[in-house]
mmJSON file of the N, C-alpha and C atoms, coordinates in Angstrom:
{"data_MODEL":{"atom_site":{
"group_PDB":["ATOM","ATOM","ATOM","ATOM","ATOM","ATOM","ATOM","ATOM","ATOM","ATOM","ATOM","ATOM","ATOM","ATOM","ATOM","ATOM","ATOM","ATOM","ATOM","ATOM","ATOM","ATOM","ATOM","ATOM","ATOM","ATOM","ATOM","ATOM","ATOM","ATOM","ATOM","ATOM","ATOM","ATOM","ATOM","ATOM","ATOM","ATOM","ATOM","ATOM","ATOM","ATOM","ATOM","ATOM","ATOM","ATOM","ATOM","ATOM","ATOM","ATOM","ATOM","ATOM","ATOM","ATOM","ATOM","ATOM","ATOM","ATOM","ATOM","ATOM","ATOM","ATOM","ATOM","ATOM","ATOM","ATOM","ATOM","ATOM","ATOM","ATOM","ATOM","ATOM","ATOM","ATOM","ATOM","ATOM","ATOM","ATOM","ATOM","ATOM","ATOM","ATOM","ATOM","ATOM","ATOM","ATOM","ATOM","ATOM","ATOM","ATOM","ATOM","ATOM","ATOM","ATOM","ATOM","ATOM","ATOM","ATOM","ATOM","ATOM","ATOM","ATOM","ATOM","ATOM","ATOM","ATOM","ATOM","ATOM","ATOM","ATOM","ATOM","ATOM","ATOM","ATOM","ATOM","ATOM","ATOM","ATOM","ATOM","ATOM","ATOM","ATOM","ATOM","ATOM","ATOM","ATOM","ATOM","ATOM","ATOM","ATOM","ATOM","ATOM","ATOM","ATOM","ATOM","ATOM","ATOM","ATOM","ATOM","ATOM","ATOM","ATOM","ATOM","ATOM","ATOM","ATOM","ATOM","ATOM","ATOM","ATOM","ATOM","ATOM","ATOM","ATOM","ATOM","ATOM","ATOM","ATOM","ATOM","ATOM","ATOM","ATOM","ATOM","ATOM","ATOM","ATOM","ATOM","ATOM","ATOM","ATOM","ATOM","ATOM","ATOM","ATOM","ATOM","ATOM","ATOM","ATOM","ATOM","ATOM","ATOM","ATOM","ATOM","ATOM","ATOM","ATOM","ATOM","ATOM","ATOM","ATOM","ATOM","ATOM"],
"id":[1,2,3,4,5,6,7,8,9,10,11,12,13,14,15,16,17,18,19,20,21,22,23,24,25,26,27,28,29,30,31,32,33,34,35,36,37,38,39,40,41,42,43,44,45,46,47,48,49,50,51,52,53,54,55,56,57,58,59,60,61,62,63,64,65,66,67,68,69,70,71,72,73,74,75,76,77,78,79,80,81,82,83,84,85,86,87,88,89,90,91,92,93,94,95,96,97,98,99,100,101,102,103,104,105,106,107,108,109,110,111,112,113,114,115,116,117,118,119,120,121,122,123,124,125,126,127,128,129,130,131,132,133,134,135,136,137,138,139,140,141,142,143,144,145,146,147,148,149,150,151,152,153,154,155,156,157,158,159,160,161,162,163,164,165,166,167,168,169,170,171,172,173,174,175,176,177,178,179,180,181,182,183,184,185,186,187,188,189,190,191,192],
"type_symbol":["N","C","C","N","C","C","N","C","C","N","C","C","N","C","C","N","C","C","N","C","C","N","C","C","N","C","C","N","C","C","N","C","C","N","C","C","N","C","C","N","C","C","N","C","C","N","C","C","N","C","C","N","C","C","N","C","C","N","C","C","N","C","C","N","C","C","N","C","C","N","C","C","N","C","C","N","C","C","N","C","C","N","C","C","N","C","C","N","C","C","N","C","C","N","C","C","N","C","C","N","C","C","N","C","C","N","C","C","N","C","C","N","C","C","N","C","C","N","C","C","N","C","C","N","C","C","N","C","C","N","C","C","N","C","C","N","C","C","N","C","C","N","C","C","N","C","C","N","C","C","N","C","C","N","C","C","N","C","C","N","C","C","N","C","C","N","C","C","N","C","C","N","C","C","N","C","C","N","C","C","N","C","C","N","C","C","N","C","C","N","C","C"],
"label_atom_id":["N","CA","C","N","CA","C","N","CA","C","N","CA","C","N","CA","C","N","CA","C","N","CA","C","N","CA","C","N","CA","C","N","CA","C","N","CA","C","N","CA","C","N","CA","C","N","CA","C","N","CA","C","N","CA","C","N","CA","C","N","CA","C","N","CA","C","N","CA","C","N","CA","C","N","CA","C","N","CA","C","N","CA","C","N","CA","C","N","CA","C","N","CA","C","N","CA","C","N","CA","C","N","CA","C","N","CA","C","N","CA","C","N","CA","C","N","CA","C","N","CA","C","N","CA","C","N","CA","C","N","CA","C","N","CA","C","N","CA","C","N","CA","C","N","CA","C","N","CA","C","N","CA","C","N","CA","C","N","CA","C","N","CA","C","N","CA","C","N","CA","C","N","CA","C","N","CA","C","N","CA","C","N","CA","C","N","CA","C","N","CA","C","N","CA","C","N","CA","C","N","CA","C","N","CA","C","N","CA","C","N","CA","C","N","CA","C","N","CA","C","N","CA","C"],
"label_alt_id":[null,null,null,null,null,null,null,null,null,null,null,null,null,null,null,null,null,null,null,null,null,null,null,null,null,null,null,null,null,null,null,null,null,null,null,null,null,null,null,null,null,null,null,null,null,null,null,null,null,null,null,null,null,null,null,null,null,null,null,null,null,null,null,null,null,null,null,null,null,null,null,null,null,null,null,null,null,null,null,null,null,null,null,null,null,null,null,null,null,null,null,null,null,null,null,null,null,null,null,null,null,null,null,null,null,null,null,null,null,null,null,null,null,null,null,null,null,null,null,null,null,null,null,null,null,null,null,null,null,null,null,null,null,null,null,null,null,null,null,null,null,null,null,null,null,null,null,null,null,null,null,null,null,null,null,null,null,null,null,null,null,null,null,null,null,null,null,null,null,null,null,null,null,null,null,null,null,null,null,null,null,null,null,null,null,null,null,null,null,null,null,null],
"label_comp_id":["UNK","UNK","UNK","UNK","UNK","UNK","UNK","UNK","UNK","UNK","UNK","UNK","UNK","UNK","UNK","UNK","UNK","UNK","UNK","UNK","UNK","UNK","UNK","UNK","UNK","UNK","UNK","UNK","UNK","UNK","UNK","UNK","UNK","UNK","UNK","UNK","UNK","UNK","UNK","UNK","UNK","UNK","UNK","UNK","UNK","UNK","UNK","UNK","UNK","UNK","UNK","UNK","UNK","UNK","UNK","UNK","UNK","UNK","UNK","UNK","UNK","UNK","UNK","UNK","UNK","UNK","UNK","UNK","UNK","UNK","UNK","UNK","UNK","UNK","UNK","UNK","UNK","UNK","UNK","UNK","UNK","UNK","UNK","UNK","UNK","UNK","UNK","UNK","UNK","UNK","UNK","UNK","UNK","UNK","UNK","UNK","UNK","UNK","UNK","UNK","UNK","UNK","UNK","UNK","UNK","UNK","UNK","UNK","UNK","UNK","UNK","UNK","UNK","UNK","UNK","UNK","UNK","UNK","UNK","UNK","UNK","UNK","UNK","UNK","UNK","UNK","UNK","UNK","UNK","UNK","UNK","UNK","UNK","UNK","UNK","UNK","UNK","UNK","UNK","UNK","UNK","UNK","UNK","UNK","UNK","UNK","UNK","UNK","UNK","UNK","UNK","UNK","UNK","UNK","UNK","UNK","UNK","UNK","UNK","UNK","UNK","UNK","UNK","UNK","UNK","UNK","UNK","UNK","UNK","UNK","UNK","UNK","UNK","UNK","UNK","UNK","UNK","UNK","UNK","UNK","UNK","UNK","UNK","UNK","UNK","UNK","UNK","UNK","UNK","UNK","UNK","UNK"],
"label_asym_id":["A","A","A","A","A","A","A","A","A","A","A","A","A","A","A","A","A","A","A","A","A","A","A","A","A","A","A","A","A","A","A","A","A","A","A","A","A","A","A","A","A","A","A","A","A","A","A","A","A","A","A","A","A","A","A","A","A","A","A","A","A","A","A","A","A","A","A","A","A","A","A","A","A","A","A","A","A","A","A","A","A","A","A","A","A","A","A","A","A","A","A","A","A","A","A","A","A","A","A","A","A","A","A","A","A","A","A","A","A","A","A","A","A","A","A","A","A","A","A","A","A","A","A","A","A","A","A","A","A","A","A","A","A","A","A","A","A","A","A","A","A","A","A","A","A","A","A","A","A","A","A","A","A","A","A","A","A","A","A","A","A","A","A","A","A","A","A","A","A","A","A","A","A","A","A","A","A","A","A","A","A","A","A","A","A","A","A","A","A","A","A","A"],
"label_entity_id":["1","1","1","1","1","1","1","1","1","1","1","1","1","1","1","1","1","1","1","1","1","1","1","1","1","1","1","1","1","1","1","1","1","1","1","1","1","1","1","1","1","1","1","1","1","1","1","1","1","1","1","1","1","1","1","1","1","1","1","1","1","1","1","1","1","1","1","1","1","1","1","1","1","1","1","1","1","1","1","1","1","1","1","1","1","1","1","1","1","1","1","1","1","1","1","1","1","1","1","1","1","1","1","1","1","1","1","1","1","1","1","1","1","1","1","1","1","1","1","1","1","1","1","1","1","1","1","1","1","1","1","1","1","1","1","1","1","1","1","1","1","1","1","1","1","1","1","1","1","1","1","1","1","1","1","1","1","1","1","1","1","1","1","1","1","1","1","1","1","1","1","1","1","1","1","1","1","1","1","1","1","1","1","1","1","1","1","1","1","1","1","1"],
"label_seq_id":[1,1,1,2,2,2,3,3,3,4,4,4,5,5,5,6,6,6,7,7,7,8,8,8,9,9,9,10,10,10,11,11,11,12,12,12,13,13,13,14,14,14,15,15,15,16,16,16,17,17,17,18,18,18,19,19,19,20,20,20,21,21,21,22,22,22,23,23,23,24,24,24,25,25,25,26,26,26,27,27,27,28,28,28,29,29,29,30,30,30,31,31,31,32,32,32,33,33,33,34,34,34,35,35,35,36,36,36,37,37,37,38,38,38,39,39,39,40,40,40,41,41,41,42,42,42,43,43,43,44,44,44,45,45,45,46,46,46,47,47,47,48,48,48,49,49,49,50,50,50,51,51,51,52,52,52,53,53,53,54,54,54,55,55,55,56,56,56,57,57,57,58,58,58,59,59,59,60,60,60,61,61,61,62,62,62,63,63,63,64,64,64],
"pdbx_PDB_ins_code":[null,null,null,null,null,null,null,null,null,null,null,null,null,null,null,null,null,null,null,null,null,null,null,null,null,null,null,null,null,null,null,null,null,null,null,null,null,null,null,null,null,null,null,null,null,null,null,null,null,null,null,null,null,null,null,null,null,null,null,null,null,null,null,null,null,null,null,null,null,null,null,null,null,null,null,null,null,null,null,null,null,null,null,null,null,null,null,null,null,null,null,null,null,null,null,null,null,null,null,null,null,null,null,null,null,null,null,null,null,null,null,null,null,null,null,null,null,null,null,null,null,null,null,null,null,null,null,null,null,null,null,null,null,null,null,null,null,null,null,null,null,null,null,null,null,null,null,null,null,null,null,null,null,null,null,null,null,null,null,null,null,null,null,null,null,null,null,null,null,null,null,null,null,null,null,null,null,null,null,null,null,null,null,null,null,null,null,null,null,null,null,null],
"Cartn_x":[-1.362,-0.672,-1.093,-1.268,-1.649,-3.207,-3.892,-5.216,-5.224,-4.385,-4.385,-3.399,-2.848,-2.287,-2.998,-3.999,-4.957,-6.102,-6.316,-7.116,-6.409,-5.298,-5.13,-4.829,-4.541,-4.64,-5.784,-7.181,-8.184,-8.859,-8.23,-8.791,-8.208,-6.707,-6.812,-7.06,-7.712,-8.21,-9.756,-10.293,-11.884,-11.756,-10.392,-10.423,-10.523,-9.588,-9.658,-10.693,-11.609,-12.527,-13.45,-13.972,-15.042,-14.74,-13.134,-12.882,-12.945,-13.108,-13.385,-14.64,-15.69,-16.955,-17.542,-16.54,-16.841,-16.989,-15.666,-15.922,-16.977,-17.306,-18.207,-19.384,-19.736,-21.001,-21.161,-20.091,-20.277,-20.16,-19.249,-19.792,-20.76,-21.619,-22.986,-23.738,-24.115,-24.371,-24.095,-23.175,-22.937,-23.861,-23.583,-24.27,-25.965,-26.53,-27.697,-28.152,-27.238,-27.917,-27.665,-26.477,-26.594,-28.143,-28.004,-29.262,-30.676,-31.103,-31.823,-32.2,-30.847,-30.735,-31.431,-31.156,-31.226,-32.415,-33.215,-34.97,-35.574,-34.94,-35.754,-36.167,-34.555,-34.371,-35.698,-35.446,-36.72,-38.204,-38.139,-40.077,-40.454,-39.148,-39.22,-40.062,-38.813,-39.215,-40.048,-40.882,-41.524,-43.048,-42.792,-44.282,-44.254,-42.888,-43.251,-43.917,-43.055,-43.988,-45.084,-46.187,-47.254,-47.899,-47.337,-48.093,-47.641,-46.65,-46.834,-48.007,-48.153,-49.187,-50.506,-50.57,-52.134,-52.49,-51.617,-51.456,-51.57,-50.98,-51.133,-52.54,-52.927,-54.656,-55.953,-55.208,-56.276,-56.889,-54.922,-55.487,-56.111,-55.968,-56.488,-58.398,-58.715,-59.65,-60.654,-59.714,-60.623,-60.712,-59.592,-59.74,-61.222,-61.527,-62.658,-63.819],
"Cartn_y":[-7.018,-8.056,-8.079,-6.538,-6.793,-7.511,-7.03,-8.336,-9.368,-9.928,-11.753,-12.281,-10.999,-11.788,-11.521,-10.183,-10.431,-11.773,-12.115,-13.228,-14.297,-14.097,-15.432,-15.758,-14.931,-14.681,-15.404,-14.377,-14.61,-16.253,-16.53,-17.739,-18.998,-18.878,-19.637,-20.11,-18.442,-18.452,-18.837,-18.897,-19.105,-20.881,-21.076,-22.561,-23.329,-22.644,-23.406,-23.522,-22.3,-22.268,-22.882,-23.354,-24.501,-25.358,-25.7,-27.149,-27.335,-26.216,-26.539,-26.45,-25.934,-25.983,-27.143,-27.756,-29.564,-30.421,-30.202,-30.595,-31.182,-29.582,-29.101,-29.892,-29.751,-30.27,-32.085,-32.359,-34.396,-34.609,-33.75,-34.041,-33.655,-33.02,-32.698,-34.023,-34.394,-34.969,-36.172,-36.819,-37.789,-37.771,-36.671,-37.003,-36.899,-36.459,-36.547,-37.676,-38.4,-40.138,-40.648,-40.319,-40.924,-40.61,-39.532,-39.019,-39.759,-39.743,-40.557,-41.989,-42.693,-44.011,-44.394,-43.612,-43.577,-43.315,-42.278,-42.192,-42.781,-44.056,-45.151,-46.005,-46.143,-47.406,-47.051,-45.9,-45.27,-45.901,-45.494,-45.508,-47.132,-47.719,-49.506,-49.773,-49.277,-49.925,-49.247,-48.605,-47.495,-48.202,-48.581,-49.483,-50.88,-51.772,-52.761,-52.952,-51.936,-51.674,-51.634,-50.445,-51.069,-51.673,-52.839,-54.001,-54.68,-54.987,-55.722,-55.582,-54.082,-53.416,-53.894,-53.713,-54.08,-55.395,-56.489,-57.716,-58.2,-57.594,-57.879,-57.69,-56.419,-55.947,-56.465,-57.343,-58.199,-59.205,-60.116,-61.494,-61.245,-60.458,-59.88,-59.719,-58.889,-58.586,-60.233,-60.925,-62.393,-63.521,-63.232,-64.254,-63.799,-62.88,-62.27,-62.991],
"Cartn_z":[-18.193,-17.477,-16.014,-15.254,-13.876,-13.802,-14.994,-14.694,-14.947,-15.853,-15.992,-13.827,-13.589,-11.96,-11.471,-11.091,-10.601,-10.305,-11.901,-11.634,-11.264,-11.693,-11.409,-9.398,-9.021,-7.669,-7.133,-7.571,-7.171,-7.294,-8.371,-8.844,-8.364,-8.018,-6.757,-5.305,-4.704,-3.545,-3.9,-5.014,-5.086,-5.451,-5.934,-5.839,-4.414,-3.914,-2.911,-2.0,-1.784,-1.331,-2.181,-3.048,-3.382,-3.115,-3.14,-2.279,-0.714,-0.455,1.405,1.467,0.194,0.605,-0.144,-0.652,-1.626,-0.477,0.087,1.664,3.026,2.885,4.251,3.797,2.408,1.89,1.523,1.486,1.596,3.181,4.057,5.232,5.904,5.424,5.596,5.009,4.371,3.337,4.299,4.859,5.574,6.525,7.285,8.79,8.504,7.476,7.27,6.87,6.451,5.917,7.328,7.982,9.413,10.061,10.229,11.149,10.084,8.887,8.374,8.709,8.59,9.413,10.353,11.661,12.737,12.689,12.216,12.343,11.881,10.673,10.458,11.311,11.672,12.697,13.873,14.162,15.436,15.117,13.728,13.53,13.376,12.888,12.782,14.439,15.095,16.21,17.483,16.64,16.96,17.029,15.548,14.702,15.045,15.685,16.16,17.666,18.577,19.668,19.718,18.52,18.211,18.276,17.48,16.864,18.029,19.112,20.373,21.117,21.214,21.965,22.155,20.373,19.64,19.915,19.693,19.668,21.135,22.165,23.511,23.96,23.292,23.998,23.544,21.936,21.597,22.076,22.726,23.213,25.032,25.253,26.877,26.4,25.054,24.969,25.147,23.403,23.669,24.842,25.658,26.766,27.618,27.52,28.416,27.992],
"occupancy":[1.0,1.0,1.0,1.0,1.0,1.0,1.0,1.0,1.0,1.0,1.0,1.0,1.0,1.0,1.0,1.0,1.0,1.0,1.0,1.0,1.0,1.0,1.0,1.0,1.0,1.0,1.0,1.0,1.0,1.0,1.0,1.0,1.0,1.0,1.0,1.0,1.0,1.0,1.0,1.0,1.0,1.0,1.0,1.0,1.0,1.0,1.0,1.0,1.0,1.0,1.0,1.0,1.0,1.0,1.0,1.0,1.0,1.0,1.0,1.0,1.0,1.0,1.0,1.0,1.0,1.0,1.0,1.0,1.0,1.0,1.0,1.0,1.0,1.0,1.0,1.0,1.0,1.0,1.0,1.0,1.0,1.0,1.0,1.0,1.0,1.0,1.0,1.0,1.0,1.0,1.0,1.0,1.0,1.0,1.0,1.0,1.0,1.0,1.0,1.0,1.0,1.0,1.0,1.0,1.0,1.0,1.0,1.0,1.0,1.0,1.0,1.0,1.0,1.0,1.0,1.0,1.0,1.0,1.0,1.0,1.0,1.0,1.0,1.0,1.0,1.0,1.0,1.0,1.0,1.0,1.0,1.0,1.0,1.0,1.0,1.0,1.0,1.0,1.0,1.0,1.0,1.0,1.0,1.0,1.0,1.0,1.0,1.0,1.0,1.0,1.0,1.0,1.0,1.0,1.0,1.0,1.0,1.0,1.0,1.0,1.0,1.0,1.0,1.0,1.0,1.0,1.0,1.0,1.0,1.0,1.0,1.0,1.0,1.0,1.0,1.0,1.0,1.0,1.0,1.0,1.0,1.0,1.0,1.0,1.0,1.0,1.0,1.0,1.0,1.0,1.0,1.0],
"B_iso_or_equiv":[0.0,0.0,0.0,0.0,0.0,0.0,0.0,0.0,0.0,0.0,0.0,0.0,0.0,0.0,0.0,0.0,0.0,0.0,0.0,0.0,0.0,0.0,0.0,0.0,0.0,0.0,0.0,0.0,0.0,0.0,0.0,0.0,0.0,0.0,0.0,0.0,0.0,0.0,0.0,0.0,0.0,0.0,0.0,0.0,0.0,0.0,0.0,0.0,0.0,0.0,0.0,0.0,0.0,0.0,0.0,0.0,0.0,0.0,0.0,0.0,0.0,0.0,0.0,0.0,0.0,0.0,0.0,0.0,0.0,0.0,0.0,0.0,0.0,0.0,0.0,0.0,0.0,0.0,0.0,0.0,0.0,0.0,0.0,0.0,0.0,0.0,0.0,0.0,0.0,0.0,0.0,0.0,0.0,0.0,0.0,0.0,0.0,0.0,0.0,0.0,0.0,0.0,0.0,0.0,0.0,0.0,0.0,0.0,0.0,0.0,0.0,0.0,0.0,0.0,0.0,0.0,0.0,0.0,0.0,0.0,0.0,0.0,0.0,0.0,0.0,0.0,0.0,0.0,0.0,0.0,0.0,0.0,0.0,0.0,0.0,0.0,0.0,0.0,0.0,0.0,0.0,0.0,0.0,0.0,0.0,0.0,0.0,0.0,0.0,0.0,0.0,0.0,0.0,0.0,0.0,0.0,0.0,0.0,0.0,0.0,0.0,0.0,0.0,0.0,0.0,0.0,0.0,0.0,0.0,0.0,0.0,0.0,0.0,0.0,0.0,0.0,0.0,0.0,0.0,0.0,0.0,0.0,0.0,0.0,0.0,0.0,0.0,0.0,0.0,0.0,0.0,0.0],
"pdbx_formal_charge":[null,null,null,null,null,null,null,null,null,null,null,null,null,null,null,null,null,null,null,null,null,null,null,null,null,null,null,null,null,null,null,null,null,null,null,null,null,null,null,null,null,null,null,null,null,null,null,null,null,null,null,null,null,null,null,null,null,null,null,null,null,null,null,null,null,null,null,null,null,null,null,null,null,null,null,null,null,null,null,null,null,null,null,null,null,null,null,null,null,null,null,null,null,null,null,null,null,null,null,null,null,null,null,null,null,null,null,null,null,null,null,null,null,null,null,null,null,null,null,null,null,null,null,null,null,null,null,null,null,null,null,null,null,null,null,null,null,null,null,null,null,null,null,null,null,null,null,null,null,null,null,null,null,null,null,null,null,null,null,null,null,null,null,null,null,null,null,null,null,null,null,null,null,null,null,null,null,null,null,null,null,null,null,null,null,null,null,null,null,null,null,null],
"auth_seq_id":[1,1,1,2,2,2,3,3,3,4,4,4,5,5,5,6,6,6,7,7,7,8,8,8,9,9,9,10,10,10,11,11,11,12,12,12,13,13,13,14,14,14,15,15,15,16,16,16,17,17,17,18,18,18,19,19,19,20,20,20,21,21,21,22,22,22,23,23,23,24,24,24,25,25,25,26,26,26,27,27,27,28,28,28,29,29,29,30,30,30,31,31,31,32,32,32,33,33,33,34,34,34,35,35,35,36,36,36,37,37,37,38,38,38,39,39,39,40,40,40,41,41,41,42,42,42,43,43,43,44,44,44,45,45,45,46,46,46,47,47,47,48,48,48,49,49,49,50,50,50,51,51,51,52,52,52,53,53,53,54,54,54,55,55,55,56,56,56,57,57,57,58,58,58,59,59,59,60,60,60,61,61,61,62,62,62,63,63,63,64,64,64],
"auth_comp_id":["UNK","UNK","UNK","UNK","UNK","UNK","UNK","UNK","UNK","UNK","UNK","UNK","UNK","UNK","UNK","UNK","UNK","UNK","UNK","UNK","UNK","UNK","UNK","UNK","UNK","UNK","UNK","UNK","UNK","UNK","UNK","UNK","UNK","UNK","UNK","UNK","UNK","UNK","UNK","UNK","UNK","UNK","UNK","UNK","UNK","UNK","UNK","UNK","UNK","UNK","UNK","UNK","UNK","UNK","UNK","UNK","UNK","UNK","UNK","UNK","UNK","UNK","UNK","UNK","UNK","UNK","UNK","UNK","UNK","UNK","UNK","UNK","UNK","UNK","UNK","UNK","UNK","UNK","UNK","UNK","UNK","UNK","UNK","UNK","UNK","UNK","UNK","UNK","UNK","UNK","UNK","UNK","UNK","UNK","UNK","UNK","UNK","UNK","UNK","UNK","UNK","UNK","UNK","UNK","UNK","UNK","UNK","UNK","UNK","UNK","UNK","UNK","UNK","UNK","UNK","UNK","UNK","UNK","UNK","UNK","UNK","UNK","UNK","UNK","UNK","UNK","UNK","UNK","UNK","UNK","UNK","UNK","UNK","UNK","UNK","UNK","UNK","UNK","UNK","UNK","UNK","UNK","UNK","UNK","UNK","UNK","UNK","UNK","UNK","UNK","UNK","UNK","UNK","UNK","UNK","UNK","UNK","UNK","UNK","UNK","UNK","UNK","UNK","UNK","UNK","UNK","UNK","UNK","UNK","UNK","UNK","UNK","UNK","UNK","UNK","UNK","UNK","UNK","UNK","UNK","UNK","UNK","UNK","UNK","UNK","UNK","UNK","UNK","UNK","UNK","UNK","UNK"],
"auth_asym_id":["A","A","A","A","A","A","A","A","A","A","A","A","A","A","A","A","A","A","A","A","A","A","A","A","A","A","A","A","A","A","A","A","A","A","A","A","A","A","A","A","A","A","A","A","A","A","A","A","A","A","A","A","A","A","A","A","A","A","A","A","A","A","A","A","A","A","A","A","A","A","A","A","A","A","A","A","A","A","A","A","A","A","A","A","A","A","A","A","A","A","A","A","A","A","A","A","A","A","A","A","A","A","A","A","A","A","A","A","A","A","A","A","A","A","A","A","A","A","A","A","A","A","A","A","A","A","A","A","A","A","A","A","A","A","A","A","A","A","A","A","A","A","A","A","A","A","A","A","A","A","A","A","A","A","A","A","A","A","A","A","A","A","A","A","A","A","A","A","A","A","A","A","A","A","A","A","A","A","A","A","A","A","A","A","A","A","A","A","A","A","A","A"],
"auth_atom_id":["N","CA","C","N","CA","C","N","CA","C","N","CA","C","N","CA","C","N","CA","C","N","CA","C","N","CA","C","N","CA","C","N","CA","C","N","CA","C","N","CA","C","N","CA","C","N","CA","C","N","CA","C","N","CA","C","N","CA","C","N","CA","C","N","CA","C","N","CA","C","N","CA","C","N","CA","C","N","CA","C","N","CA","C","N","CA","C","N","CA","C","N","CA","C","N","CA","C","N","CA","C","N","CA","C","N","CA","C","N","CA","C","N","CA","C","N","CA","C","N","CA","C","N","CA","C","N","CA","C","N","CA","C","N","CA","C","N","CA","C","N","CA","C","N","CA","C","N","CA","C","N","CA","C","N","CA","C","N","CA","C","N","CA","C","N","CA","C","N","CA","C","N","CA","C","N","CA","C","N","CA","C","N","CA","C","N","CA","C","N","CA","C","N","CA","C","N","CA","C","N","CA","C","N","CA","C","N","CA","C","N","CA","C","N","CA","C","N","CA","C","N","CA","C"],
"pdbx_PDB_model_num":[1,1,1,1,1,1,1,1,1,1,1,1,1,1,1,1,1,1,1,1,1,1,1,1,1,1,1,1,1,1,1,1,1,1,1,1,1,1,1,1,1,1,1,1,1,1,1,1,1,1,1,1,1,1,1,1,1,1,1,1,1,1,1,1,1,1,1,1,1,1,1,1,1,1,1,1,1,1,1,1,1,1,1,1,1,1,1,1,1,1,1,1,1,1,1,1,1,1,1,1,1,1,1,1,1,1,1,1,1,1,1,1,1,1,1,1,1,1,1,1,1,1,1,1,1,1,1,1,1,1,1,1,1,1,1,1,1,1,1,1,1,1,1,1,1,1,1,1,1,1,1,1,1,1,1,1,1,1,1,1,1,1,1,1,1,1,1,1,1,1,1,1,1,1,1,1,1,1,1,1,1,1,1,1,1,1,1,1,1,1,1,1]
}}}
């Protein structure tokens, strides 16, 4: 009998702890699609600068 309270002790402190680490891990999980986002958004306008760039130094090249 003292090992079925034992576990069962244990087994609600190991519950609860996968649920705080169910947790920790979708809000992880969040801020990494955030931060993903955000380095798209970067390289978008990263690669349109670019192509302003390119596009600016072309028509400078042919006016010559």
């Amino acid at each position: 009998m003292k090992d079925e309270a034992g576990k069962c002790k244990y087994e609600m402190v190991y519950t609860v702890q996968f649920q705080n680490l169910r947790e920790d891990l979708t809000e992880l999980k969040e801020r990494v699609r955030r931060l993903e986002t955000t380095l798209a958004r970067g390289v978008i306008l990263l690669v349109a600068n670019l192509a302003g760039m390119v596009t600016m130094l072309a028509q400078q090249l042919f006016k010559r």
